[in-house]
PAKETI-939689 format. One record per residue (C-alpha): residue number from 1; residue in three letters; y negated, z negated, x negated. Coordinates in nm, 3 decimals, padded with zeros to 5 digits. Example, Ala and Ser with C-alpha at 12.3 -4.5 7.8 and 13.67 -1.06 7.14 Angstrom:
BEGIN
num->1&residuo->ALA&yy->00.450&zz->-00.780&xx->-01.230
num->2&residuo->SER&yy->00.106&zz->-00.714&xx->-01.367
//
This chain:
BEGIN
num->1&residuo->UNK&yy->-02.024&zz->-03.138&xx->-04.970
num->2&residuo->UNK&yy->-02.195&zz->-02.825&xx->-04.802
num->3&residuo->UNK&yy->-01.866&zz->-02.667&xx->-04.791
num->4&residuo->UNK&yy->-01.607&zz->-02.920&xx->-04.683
num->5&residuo->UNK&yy->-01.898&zz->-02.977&xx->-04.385
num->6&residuo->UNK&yy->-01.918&zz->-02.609&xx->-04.299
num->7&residuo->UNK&yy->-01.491&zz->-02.605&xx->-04.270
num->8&residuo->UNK&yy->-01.532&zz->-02.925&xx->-04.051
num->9&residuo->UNK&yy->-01.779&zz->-02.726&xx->-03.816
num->10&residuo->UNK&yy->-01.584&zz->-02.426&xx->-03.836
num->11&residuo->UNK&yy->-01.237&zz->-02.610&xx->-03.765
num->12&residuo->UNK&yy->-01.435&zz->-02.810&xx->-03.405
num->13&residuo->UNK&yy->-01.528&zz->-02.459&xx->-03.314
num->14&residuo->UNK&yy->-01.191&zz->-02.310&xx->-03.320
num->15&residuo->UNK&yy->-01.072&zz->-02.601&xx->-03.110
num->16&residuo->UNK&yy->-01.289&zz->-02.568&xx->-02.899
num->17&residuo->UNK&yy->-01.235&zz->-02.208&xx->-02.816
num->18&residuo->UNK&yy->-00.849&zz->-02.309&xx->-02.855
num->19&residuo->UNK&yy->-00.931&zz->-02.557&xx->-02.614
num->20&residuo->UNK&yy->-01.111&zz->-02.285&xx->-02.399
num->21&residuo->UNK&yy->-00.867&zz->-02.056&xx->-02.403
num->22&residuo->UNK&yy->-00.576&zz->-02.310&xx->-02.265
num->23&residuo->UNK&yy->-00.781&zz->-02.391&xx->-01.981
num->24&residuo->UNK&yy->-00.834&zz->-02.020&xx->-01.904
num->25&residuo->UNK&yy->-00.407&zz->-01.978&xx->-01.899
num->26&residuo->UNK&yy->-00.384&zz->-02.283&xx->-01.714
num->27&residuo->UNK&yy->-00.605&zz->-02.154&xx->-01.482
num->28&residuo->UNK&yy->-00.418&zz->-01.824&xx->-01.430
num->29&residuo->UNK&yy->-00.114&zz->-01.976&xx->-01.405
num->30&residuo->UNK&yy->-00.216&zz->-02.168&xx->-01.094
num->31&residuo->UNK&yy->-00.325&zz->-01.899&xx->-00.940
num->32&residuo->UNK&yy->-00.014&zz->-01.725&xx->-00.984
num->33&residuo->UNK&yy->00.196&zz->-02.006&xx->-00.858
num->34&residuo->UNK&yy->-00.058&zz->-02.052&xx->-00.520
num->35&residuo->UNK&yy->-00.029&zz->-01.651&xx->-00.460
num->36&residuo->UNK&yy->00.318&zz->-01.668&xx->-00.479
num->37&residuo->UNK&yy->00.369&zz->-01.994&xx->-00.263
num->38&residuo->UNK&yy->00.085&zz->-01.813&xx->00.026
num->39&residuo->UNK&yy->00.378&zz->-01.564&xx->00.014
num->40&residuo->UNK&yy->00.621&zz->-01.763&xx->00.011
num->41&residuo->UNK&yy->00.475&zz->-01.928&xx->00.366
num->42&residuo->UNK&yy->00.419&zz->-01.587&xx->00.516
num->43&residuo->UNK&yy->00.763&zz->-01.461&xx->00.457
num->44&residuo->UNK&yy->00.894&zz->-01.764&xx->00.629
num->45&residuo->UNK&yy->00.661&zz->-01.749&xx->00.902
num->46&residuo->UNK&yy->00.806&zz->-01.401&xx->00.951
num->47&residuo->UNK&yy->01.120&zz->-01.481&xx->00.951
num->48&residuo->UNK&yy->01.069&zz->-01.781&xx->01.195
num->49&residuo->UNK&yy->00.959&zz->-01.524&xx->01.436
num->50&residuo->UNK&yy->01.327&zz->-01.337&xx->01.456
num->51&residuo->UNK&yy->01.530&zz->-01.536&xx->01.741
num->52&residuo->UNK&yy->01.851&zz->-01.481&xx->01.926
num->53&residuo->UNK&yy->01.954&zz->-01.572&xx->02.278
num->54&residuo->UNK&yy->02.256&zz->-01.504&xx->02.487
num->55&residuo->UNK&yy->02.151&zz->-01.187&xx->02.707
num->56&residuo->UNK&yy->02.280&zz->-01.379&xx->03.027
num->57&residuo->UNK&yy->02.070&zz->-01.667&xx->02.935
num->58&residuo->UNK&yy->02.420&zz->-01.933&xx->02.983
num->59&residuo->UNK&yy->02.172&zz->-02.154&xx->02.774
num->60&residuo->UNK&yy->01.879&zz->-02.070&xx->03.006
num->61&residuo->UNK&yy->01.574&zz->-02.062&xx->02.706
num->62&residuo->UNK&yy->01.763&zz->-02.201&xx->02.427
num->63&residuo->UNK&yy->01.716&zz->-01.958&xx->02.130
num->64&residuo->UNK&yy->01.899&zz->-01.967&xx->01.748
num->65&residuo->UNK&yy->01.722&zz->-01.841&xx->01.420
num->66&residuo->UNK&yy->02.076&zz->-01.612&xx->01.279
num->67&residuo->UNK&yy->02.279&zz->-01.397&xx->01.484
num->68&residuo->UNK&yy->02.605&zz->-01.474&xx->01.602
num->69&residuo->UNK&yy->02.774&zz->-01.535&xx->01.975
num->70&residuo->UNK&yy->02.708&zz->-01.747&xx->02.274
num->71&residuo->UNK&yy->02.930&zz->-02.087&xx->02.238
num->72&residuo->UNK&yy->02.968&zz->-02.045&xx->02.626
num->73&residuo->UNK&yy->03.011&zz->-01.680&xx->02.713
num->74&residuo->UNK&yy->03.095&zz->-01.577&xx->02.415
num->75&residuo->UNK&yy->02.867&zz->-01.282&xx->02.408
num->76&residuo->UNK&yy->02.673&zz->-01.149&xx->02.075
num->77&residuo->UNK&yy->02.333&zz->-01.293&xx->02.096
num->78&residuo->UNK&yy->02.025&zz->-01.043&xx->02.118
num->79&residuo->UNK&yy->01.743&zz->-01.019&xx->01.936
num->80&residuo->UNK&yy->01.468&zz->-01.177&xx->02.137
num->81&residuo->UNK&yy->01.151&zz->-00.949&xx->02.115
num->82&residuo->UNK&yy->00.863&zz->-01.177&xx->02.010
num->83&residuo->UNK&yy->00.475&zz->-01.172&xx->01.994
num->84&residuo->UNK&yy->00.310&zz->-00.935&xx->01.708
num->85&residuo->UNK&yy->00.049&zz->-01.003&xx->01.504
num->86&residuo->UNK&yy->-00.195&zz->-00.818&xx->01.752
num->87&residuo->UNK&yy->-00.096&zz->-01.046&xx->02.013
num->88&residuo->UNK&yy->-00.089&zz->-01.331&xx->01.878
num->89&residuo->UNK&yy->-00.486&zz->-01.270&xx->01.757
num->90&residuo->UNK&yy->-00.589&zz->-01.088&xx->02.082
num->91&residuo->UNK&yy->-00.583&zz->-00.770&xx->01.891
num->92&residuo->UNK&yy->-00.471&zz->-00.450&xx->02.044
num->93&residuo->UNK&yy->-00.306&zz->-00.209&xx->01.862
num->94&residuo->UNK&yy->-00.337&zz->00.120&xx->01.841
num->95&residuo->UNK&yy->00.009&zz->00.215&xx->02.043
num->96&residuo->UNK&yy->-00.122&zz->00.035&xx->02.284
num->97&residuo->UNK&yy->-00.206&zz->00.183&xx->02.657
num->98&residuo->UNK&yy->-00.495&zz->-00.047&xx->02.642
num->99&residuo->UNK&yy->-00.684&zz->00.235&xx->02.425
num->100&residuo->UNK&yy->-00.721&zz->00.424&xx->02.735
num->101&residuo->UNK&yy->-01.093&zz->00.355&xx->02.892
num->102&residuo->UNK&yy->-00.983&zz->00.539&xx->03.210
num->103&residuo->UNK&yy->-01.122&zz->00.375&xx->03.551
num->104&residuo->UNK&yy->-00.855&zz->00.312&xx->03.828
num->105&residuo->UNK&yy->-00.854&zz->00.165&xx->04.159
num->106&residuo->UNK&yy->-00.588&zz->-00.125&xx->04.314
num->107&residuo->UNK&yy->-00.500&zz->-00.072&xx->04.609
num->108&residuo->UNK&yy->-00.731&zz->-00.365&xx->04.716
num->109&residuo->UNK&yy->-00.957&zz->-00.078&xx->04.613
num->110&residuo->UNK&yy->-01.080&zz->-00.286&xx->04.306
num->111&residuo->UNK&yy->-01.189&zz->-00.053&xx->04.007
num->112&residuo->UNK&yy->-01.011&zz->-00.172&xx->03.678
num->113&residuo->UNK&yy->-00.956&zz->-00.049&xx->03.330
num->114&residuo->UNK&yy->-00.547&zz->-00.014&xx->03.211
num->115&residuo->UNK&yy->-00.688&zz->-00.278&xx->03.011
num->116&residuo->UNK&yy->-00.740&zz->-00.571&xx->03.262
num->117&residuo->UNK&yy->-00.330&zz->-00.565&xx->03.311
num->118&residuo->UNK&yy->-00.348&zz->-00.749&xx->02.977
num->119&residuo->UNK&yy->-00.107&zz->-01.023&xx->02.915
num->120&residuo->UNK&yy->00.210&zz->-00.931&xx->03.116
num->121&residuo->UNK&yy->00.537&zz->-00.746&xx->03.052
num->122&residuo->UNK&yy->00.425&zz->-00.424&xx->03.255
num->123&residuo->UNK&yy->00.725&zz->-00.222&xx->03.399
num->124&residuo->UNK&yy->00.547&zz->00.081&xx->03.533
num->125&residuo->UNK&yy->00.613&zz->00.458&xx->03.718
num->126&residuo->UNK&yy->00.422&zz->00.767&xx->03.847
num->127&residuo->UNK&yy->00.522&zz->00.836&xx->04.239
num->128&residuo->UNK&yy->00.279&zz->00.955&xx->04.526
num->129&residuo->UNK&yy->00.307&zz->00.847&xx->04.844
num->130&residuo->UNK&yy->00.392&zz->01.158&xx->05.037
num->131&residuo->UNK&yy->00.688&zz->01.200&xx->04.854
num->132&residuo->UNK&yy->01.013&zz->01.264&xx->05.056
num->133&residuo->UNK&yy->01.263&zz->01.355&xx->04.786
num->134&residuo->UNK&yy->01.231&zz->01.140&xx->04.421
num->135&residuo->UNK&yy->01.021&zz->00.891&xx->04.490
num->136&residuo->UNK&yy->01.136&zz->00.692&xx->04.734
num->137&residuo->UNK&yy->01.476&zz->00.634&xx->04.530
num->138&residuo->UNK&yy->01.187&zz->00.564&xx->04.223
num->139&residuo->UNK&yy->01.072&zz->00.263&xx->04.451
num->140&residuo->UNK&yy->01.402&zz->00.162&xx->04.536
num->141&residuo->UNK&yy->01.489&zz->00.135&xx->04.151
num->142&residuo->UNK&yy->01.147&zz->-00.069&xx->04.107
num->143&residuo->UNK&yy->01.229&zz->-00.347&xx->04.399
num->144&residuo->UNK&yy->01.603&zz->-00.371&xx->04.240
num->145&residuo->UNK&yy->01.514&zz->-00.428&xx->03.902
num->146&residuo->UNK&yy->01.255&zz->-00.700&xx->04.064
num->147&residuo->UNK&yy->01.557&zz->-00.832&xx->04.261
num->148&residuo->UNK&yy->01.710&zz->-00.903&xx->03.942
num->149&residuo->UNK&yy->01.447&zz->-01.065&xx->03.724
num->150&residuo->UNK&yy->01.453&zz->-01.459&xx->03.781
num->151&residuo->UNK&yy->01.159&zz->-01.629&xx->03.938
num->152&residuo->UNK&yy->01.073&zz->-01.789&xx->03.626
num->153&residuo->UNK&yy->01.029&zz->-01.444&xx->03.479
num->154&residuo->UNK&yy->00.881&zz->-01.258&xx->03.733
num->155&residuo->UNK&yy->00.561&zz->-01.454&xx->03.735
num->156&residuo->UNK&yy->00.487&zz->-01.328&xx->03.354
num->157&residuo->UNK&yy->00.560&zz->-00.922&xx->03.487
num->158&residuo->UNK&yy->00.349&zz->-00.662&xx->03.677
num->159&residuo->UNK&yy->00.495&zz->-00.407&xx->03.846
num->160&residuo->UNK&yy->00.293&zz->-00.084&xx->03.857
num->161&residuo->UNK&yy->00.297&zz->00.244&xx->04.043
num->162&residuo->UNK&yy->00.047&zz->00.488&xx->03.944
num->163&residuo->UNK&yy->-00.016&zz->00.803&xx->04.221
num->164&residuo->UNK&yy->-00.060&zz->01.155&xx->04.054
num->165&residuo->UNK&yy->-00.186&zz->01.282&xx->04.374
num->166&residuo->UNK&yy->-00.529&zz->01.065&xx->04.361
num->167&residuo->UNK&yy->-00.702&zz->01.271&xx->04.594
num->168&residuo->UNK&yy->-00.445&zz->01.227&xx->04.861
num->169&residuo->UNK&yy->-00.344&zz->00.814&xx->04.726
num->170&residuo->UNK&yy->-00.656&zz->00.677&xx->04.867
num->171&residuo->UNK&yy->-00.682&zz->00.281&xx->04.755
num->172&residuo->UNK&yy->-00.621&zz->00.245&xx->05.164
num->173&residuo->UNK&yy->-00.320&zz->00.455&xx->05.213
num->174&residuo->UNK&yy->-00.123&zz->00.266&xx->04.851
num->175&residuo->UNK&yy->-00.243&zz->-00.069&xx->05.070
num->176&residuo->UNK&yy->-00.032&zz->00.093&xx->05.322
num->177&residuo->UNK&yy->00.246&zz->00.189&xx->05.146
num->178&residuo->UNK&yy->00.288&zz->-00.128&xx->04.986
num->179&residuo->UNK&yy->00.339&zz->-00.347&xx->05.309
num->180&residuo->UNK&yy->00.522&zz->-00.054&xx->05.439
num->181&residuo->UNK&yy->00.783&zz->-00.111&xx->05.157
num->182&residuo->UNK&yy->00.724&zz->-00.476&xx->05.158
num->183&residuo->UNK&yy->00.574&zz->-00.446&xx->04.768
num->184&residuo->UNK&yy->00.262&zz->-00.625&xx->04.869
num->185&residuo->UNK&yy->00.308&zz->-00.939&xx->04.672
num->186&residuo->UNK&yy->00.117&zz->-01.019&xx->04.365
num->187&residuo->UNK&yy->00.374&zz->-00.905&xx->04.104
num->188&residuo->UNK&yy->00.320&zz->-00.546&xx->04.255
num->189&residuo->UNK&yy->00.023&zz->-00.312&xx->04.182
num->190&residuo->UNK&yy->-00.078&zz->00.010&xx->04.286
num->191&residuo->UNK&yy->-00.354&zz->00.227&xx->04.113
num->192&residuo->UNK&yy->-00.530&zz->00.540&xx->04.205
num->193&residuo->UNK&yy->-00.707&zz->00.750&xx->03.903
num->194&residuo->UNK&yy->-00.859&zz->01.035&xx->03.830
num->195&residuo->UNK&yy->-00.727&zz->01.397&xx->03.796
num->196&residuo->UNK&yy->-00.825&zz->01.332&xx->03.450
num->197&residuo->UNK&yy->-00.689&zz->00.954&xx->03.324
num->198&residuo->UNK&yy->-00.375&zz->01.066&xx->03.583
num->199&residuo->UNK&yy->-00.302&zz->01.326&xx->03.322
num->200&residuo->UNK&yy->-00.397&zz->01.126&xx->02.973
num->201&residuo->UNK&yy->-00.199&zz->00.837&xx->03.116
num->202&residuo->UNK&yy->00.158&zz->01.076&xx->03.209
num->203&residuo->UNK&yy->00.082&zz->01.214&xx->02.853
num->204&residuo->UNK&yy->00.112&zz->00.894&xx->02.700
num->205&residuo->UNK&yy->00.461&zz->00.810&xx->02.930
num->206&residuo->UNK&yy->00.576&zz->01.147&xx->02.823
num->207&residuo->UNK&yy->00.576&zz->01.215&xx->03.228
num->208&residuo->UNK&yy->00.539&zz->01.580&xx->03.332
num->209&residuo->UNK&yy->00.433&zz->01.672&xx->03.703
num->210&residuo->UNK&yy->00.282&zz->01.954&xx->03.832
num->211&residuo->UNK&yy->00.162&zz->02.070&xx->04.177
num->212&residuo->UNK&yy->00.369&zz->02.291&xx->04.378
num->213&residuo->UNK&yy->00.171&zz->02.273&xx->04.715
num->214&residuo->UNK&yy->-00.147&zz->02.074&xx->04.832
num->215&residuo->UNK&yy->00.114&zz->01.757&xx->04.939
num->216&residuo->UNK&yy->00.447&zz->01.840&xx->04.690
num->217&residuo->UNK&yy->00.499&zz->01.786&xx->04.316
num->218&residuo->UNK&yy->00.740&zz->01.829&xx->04.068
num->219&residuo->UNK&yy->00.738&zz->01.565&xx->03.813
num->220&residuo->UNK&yy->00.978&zz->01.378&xx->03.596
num->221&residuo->UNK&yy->01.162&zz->01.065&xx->03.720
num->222&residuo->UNK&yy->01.049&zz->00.771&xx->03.437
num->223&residuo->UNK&yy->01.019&zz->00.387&xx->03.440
num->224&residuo->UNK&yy->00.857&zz->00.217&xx->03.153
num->225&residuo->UNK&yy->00.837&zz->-00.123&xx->02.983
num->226&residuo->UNK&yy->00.546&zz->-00.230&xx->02.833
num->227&residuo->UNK&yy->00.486&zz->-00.532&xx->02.619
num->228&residuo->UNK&yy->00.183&zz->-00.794&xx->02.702
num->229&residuo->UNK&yy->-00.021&zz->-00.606&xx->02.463
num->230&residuo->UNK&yy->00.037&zz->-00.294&xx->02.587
num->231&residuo->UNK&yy->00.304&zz->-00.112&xx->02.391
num->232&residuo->UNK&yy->00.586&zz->00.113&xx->02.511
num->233&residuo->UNK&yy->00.909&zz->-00.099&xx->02.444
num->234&residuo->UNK&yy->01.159&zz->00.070&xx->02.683
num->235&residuo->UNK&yy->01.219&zz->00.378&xx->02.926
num->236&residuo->UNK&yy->01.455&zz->00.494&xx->03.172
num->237&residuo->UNK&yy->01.514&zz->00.813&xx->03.290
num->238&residuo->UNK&yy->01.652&zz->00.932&xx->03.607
num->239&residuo->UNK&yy->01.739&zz->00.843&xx->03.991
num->240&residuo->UNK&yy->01.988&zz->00.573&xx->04.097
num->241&residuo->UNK&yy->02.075&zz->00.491&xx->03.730
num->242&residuo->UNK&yy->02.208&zz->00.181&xx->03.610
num->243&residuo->UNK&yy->01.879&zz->-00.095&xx->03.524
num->244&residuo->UNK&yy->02.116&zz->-00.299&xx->03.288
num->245&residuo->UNK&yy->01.889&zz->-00.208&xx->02.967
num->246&residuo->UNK&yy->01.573&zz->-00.214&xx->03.174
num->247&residuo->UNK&yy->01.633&zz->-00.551&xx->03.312
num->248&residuo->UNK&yy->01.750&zz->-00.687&xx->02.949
num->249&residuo->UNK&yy->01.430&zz->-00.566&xx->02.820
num->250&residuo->UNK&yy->01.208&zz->-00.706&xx->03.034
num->251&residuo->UNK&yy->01.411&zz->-01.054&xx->03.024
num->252&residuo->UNK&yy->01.350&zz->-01.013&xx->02.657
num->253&residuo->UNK&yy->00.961&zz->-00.978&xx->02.715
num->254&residuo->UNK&yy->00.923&zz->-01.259&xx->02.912
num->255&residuo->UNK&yy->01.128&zz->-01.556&xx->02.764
//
């Protein structure tokens, strides 16, 4: 009698562990399943991000998911550059120009950080003002690729011209310059610096200059295209050049 009740007792305690144990797998399993399904949902949301659109915009904002060509034009659809991860959280990441906690002044003669440009498609490019030779054909290429970008676009860019002769590119004499070449409006700002964030900022661009006399300077001939958050997307190099690729990139910035 003893025995048959100690085998009863010992056969509800296996169970019961048995019981235990299938809980525990069952357990594990759904956790496997809702890890893989959270990844799942992230892939996708990734690859929701990756749209096309015909580069002379025949659809004006319509976008596809795959690549392929315009049913109008006929052209192969480009990749349209969308928001990171940074931007999308208000994050700033570490290629961006943001970083920099250098102090400028707008030719308003407002003191800013790089930082407070935040939230445009920045096309930007080191002149100074007494500049008789590169520059003014630097401006030039500035005011035609802003001829070019539609008014629907333009109000999400900022156009920037830094001086590297600060000492000379008072906030009042950019002021001047800017009515003087009728780049007064609000898409355009100028910015005077330091000797010091002039330098760490043409580091960053990859922009060399030096100082050949007190009013002259040697420097290389560079526009850049900067996301909203603040990282380098595009560059072109040289005088008179052709803005196709600039202008495509900053179309694809501002959709």
């Amino acid at each position: 009698m003893n025995f048959s009740k100690k085998n009863h007792e010992h056969g509800i305690h296996i169970n019961t562990v048995s019981n235990y144990l299938k809980l525990i797998v069952a357990a594990f399993v759904l956790l496997i399943v809702a890890t893989s399904c959270k990844s799942d949902t992230a892939k996708t949301s990734e690859t929701a991000l990756a749209m096309y659109q015909c580069p002379m915009q025949c659809e004006e904002d319509k976008t596809y998911d795959e690549a392929g060509s315009c049913p109008i034009c006929k052209m192969d659809l480009k990749h349209v550059e969308t928001a990171s991860k940074n931007l999308e959280s208000g994050e700033i990441s570490e290629e961006s120009i943001f970083n920099l906690t250098s102090k400028w002044h707008t030719e308003e003669g407002k003191e800013i950080q790089l930082e407070d440009l935040k939230g445009k498609t920045l096309v930007m490019v080191m002149i100074y003002t007494s500049c008789k030779a590169a520059c003014p054909r630097l401006v030039a290429d500035m005011r035609h690729i802003e001829a070019q970008i539609p008014a629907k676009n333009v109000k999400n860019v900022q156009f920037a011209l830094i001086s590297i002769d600060p000492e000379t590119d008072t906030p009042e004499r950019l002021k001047a310059f800017a009515i003087e070449n009728e780049m007064d409006g609000e898409q355009w700002t100028f910015l005077q610096g330091t000797d010091g964030g002039v330098r760490e900022f043409a580091n960053v661009l990859s922009v060399k200059y030096k100082e050949i006399s007190p009013i002259d300077f040697s420097h290389s001939n560079i526009i850049s295209v900067f996301n909203s958050g603040g990282e380098l997307k595009h560059q072109q190099e040289g005088l008179g050049v052709d803005n196709k690729e600039t202008i495509d990139a900053i179309l694809q910035l501002t959709q």
